[in-house]
C-alpha positions in Angstrom: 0.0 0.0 0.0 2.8 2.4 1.0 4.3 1.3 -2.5 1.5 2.3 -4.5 0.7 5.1 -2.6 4.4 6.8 -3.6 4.0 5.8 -6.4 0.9 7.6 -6.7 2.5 10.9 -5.2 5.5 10.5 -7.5 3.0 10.0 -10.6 1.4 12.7 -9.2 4.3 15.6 -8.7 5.6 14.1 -12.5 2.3 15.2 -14.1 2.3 18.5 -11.9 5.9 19.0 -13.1 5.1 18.4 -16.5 2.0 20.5 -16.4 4.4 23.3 -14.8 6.9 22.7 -17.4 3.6 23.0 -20.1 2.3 26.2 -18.4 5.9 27.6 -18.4 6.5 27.0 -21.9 3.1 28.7 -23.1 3.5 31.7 -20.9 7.2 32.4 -22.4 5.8 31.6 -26.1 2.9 34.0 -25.1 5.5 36.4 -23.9 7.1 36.2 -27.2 4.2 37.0 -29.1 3.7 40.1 -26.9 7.3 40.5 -27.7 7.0 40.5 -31.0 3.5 42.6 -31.7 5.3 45.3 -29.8 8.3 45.9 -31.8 5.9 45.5 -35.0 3.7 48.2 -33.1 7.1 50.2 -32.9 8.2 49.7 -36.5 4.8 50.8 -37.7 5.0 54.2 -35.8 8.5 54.9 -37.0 7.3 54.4 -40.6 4.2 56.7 -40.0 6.4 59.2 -38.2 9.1 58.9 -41.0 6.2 59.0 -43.4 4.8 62.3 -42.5 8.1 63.5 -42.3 8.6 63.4 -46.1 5.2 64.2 -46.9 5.6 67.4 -45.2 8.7 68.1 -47.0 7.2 67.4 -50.0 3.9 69.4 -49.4 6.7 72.3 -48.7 7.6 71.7 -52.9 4.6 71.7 -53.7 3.6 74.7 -52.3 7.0 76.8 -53.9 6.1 75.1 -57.3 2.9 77.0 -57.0 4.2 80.3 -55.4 6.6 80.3 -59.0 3.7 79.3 -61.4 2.0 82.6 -60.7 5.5 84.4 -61.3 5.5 85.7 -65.5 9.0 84.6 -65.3 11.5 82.7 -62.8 15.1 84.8 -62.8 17.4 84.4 -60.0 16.0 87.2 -57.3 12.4 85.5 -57.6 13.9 82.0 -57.4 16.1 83.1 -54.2 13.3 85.1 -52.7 11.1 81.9 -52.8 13.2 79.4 -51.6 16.2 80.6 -49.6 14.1 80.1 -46.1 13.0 77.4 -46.8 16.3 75.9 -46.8 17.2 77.9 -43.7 14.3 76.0 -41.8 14.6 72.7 -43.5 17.8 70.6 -43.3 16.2 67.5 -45.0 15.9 69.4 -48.4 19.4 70.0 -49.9 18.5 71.9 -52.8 16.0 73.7 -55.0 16.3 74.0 -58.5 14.4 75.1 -62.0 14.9 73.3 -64.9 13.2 75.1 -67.7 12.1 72.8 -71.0 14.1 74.3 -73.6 14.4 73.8 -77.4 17.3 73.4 -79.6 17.0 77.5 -80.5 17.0 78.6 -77.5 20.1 76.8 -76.3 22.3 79.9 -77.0 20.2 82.4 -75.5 20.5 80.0 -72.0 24.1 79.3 -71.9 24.8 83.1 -72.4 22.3 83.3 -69.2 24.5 80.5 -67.6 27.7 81.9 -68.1 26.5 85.4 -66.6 26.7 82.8 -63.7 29.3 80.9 -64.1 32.0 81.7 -67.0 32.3 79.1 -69.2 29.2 77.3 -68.3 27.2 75.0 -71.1 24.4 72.7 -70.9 26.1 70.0 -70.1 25.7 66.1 -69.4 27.9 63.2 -68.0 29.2 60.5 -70.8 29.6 56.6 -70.6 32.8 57.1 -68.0 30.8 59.5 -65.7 32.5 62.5 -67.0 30.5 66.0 -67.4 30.7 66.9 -71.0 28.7 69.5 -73.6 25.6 68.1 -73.9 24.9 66.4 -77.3 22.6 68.1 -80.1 18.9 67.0 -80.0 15.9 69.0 -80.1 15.1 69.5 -76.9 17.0 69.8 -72.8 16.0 70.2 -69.9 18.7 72.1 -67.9 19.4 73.1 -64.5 19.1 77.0 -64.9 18.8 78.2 -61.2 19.7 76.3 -57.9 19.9 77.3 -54.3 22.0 77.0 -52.4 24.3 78.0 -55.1 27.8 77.4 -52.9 27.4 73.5 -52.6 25.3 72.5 -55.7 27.0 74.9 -58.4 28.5 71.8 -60.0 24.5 70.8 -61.3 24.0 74.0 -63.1 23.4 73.4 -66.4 23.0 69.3 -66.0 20.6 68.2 -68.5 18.1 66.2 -66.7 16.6 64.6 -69.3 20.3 63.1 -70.7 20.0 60.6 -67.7 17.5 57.5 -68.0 16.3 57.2 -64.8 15.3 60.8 -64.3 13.8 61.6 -67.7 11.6 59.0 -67.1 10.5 60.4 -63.5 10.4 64.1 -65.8 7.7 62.4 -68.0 5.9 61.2 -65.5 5.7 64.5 -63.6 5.0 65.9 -67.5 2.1 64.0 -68.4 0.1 63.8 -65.3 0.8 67.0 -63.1 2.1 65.4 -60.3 4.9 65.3 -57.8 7.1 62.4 -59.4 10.6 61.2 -57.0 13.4 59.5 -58.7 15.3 56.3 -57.0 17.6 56.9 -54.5 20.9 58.9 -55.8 24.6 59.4 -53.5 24.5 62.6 -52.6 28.5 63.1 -53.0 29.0 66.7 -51.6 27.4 65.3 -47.8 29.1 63.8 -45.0 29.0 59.9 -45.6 27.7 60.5 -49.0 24.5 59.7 -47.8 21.6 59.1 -50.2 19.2 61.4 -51.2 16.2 61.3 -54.1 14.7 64.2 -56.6 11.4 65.0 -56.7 10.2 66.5 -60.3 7.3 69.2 -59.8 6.2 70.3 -63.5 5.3 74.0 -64.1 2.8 74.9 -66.6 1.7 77.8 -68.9 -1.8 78.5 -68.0 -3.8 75.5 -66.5 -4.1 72.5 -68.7 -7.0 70.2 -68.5 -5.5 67.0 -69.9 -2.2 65.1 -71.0 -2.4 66.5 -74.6 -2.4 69.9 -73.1 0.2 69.1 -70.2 2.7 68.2 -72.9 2.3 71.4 -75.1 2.2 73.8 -72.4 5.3 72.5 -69.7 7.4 75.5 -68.8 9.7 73.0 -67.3 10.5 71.7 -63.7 11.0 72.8 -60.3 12.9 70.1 -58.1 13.7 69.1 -55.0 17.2 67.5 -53.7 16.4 65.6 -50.0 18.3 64.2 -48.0 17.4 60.7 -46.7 19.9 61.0 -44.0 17.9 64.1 -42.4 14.3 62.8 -43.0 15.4 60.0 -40.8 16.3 62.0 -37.9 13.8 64.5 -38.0 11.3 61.8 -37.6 12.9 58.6 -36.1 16.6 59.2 -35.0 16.0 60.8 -31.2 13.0 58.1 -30.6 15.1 55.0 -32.1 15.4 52.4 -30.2 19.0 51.2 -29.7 18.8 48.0 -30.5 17.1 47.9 -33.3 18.4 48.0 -37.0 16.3 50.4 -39.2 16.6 50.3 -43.5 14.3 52.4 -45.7 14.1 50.5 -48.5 12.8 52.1 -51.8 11.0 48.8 -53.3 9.4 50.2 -56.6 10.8 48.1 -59.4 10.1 45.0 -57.8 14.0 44.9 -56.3 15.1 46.3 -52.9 17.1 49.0 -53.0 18.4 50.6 -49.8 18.0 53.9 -49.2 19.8 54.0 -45.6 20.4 51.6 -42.9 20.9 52.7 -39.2 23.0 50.0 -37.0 23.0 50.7 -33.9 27.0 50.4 -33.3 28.4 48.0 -30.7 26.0 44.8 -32.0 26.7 42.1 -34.0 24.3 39.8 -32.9 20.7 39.9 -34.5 17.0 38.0 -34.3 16.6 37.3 -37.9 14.0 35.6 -37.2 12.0 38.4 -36.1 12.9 40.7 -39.4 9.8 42.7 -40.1 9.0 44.7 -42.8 6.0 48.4 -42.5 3.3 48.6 -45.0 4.3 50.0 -48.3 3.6 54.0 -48.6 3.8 56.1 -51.4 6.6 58.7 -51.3 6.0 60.8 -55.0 5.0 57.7 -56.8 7.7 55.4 -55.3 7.3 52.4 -53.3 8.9 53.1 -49.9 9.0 51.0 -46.5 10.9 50.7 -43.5 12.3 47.3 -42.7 13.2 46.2 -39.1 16.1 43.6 -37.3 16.1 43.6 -33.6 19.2 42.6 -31.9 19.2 39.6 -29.6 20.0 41.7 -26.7 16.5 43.3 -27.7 14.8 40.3 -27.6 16.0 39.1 -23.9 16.0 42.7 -22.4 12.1 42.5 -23.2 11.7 38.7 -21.1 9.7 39.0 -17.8 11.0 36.3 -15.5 7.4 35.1 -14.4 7.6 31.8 -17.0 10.9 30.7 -14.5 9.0 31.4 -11.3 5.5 29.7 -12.4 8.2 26.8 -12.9 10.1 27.0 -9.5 7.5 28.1 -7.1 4.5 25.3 -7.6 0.9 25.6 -8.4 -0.6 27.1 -5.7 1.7 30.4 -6.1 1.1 30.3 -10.0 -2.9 29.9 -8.8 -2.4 32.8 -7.0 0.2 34.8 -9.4 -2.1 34.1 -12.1 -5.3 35.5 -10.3 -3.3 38.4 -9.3 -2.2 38.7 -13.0 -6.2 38.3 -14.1 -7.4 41.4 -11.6 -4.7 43.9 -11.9 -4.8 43.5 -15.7 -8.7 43.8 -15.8 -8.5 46.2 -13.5 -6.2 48.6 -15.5 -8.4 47.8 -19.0 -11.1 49.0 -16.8 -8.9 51.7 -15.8 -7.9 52.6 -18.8 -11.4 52.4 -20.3 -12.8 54.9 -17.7 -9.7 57.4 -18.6 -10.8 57.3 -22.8 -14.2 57.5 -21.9 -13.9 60.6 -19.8 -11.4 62.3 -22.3 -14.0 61.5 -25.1 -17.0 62.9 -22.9 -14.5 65.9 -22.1 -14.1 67.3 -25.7 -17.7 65.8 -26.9 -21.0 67.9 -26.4 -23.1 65.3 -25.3 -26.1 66.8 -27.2 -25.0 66.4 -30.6 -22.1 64.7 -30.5 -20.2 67.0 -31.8 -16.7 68.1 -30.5 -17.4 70.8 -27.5 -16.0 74.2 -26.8 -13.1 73.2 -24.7 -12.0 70.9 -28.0 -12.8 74.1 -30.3 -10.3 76.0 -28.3 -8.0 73.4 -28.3 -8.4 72.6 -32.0 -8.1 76.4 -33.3 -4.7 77.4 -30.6 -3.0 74.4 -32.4 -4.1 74.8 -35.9 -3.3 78.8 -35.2 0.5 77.8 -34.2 0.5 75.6 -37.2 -0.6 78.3 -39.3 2.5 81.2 -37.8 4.9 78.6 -38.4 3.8 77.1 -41.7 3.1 80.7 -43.1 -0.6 79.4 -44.1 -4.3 80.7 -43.7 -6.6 79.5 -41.3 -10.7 79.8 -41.8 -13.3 80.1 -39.3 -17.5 79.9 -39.7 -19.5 81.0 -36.8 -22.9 79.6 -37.1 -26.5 80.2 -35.9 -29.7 79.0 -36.2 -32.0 81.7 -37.0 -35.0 82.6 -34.7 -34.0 79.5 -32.5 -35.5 81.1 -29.4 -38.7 81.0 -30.8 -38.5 77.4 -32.2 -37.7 76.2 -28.6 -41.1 78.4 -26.7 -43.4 76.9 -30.1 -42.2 73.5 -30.4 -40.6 72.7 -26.7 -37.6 71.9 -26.2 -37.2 67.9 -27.0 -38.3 69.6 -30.4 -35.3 72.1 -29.7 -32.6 69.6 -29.5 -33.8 67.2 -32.3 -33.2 70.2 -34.2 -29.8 70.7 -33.1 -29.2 67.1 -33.3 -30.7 67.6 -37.1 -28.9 70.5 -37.9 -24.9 69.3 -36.6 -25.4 65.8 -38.6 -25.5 68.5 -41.4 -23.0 70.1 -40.6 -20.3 67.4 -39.6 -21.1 66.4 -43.4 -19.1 69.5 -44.7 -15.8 68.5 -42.4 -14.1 66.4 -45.2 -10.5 66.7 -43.9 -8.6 65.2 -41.1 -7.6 68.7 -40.0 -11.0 70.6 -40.1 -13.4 70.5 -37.2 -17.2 71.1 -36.7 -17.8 72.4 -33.1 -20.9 73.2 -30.8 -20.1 76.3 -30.0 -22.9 77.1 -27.1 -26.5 77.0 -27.1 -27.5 77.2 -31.0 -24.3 78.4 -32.4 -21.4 76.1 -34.5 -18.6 76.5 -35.6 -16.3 75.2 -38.1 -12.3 75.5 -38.3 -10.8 75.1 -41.6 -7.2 75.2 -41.9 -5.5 76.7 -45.3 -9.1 76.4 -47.3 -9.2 78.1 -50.3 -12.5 78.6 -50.7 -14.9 79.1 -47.0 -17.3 80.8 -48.4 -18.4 78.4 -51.0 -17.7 75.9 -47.4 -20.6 77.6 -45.6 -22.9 78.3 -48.5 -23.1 74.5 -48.7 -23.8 74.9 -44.9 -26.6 77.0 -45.4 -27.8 74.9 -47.9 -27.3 71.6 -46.4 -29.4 73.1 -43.4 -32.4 74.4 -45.2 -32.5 71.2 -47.5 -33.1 69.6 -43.8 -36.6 71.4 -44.3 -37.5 71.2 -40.5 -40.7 73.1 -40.6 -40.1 76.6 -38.3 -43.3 78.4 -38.9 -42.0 81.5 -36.7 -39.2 82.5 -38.3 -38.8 85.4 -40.2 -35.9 84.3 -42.5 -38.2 81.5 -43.6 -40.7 78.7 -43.0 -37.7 76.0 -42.2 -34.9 76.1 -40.0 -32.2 78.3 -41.6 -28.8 79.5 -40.4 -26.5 82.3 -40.5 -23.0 82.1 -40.9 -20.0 84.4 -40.6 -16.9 83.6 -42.1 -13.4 85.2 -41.2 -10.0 83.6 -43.0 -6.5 85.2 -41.2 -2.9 84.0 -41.8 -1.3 85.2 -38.2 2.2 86.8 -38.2 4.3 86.1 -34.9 2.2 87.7 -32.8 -1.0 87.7 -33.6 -3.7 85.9 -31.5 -6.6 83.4 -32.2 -8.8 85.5 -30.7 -9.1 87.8 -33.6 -10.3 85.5 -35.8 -13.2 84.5 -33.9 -14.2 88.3 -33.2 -13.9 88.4 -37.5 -16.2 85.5 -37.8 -18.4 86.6 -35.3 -18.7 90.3 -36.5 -19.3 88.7 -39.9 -22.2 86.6 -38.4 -23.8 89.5 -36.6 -23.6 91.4 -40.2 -26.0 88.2 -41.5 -28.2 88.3 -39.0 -28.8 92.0 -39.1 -28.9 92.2 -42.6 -31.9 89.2 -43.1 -30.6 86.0 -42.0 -30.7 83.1 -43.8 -26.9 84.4 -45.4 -23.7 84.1 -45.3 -21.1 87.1 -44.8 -17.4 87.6 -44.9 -15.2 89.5 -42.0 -13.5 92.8 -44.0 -9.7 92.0 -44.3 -7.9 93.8 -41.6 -5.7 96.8 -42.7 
């Protein structure tokens, strides 16, 4: 009996040690998994940072490429005038250039213009052995004509673009459909490291052509970009990268990586290939860019918990009681954390319509204002109200009253189209609506005013008309230094008192300050 019965207890602390050993292994492949989402979760945020990066450089060309298209001609002081801050303020673009289409004919007539820069200088090109040499007779070039900074790129003036491969097809591109088009990666040779950099072809046009027939007889030529891969990387990644982890941006267009830049963290030469992970693919000016991702093995341990050792050493009553422990505190913090988002959500929310609330409009329009002094851009604002509201709430009562405002915000969250703009409750029966860099607000809260009345809420005590209607004041600014948000919501509302006052039912503009 005593026999069996050890035998029993041994058979017994065998399955409990293999059931240890099981539990043990599934928390550490568990832990692995965790492991492993996050530093996919981490690779994904550097690529979005990096991402934005260059699409904010690139918005940056695209907004000089228009500044020159409404200039009758581009000669040096209106090409320095445009772009010589820009540079100042942005050290991942190395250059700016324009690279006027030019025929045959008027070759002469731009290498005299060259040479008034530098003597001597033709449109030139580089031959089989990389050498620069005159460029060869054909009908037409496209020449570098004006660069900035002129100290460290004066060895591209007068470089015909379209003698290399690679870029005249990017200049076709950009020709024939209007749009930003970047080249594959090129060595930047005048950097430190010779680090890699990539063009980005803007085309300039005479007049505004409606398709590819008339893109291709009215090209003025090109305004370009130089940037610098190098400085894109650490304006958006470098001070947030982890050390430990190898970083390549990887330019994957034709089908074949090509390597862009790789950051190795120094000191490691043992990595977890098995965890190499490669971002989504994103667009960068019609190239295929991602970021791929090595950890080192030191990342890998660093990250281990030591709980799948002590589940193993301790027994099953303390991995009972870790594990219960483990279950609370963990639903306990979802339920935390659940609480927290909720209460930030209910703090910028008006819990009417649903819309964001007042303390989230003056949140939204500070930063949108900053964005707009250092970015040089406009910001819009539309101050709404619902005309005769007042009366609507003593004839109809007031569930009536906020079905209406319900009504009328669905409406008007319908005219918010980008991530940046933002429909607001403003108090009582006012909105309002914060449009950053919008061309056209006026037309913005017309189709407010419209969108309202088509809502054809039957207000039989209004004097503007026999449906709910609105007023709207609009008020557009672009701040200097010190200017403050304020005054453009005394603009928009001004504006709006000048609709109500005049009939209602309208929409009026803010007079342009002095």
């Amino acid at each position: 009996m005593r026999i069996s019965t050890n035998r029993v207890v041994l058979i017994l602390a065998l399955l409990g040690m293999v059931g240890l050993a099981m539990l043990a292994r599934s928390l550490y492949l568990s832990e692995s998994t965790d492991i492993q989402q996050a530093f996919h979760t981490e690779v994904d945020q550097y690529a979005v940072a990096f991402e934005r990066e260059v699409l904010l450089n690139l918005e940056i060309l695209y907004a000089l490429n228009q500044a020159l298209a409404t200039a009758d001609s581009i000669d040096p002081d209106v090409f320095n005038r445009v772009t010589r801050g820009i540079l100042r303020r942005s050290p991942a673009i190395q250059a700016f250039a324009w690279a006027p289409l030019t025929h045959r004919s008027e070759r002469p007539a731009l290498e005299a213009g060259l040479q008034q820069l530098v003597p001597g200088l033709v449109i030139n090109e580089r031959n089989a052995a990389g050498e620069i040499v005159p460029a060869d007779d054909r009908e037409w070039y496209v020449p570098v004509a004006l660069i900035e900074p002129m100290a460290s790129n004066q060895v591209a003036l007068g470089y015909d673009l379209g003698s290399e491969r690679r870029r005249l097809s990017a200049l076709l591109e950009a020709r024939d459909t209007g749009r930003l088009v970047a080249t594959a990666g090129i060595r930047l040779v005048q950097e430190p490291e010779n680090q890699q950099g990539f063009l980005v072809f803007s085309p300039l046009y005479h007049g505004e052509p409606a398709d590819q027939d008339q893109r291709r007889q009215q090209l003025r030529g090109f305004f370009n970009g130089v940037f610098r891969v190098g400085e894109l990387f650490n304006q958006s990644i470098g001070l947030t990268a982890s050390g430990e982890i190898c970083l390549r941006i990887v330019d994957r267009t034709t089908g074949q990586d090509e390597i862009l830049l790789e950051s190795i963290p120094p000191g490691i030469d043992l990595w977890h290939m098995p965890w190499r992970y490669e971002s989504k693919v994103f667009d960068v000016a019609g190239r295929q860019w991602l970021i791929e991702a090595v950890p080192a093995h030191g990342f890998v341990v660093s990250q281990r918990g030591y709980l799948p050792w002590l589940v193993l050493g301790t027994g099953l009553l303390f991995i009972c009681l870790l594990s219960g422990y483990v279950i609370a505190t963990l639903r306990r913090n979802e339920e935390l954390q659940a609480a927290r988002d909720q209460l930030e959500h209910i703090s910028l929310t008006d819990g009417l319509t649903g819309l964001a609330n007042r303390r989230h409009f003056d949140q939204h329009l500070a930063q949108e204002w900053a964005r707009a002094q250092r970015e040089g851009i406009s910001v819009s604002l539309i101050m709404i109200d619902i005309d005769h509201f007042k009366s609507y709430n003593d004839e109809y009562g007031h569930p009536a009253g906020d079905q209406c405002l319900r009504r009328v915000a669905e409406a008007l969250q319908g005219m918010a189209q980008r991530p940046l703009d933002l429909v607001a409750r403003y108090g009582g029966e006012e909105f309002a609506i914060i449009l950053p860099q919008t061309q056209q607000p006026l037309q913005v809260a017309e189709q407010c005013r419209q969108a309202v009345e088509a809502l054809q809420l039957p207000h039989a005590f209004s004097e503007a008309a026999k449906v709910i209607t609105i007023s709207a004041g609009v008020c557009t600014r672009m701040p200097g230094v010190a200017d403050r948000p304020e005054a453009l919501t005394e603009g928009a509302d001004h504006a709006l008192y000048e609709a109500k006052e005049t009939g209602r039912n309208r929409v009026k503009s803010c007079a342009r300050p002095d």
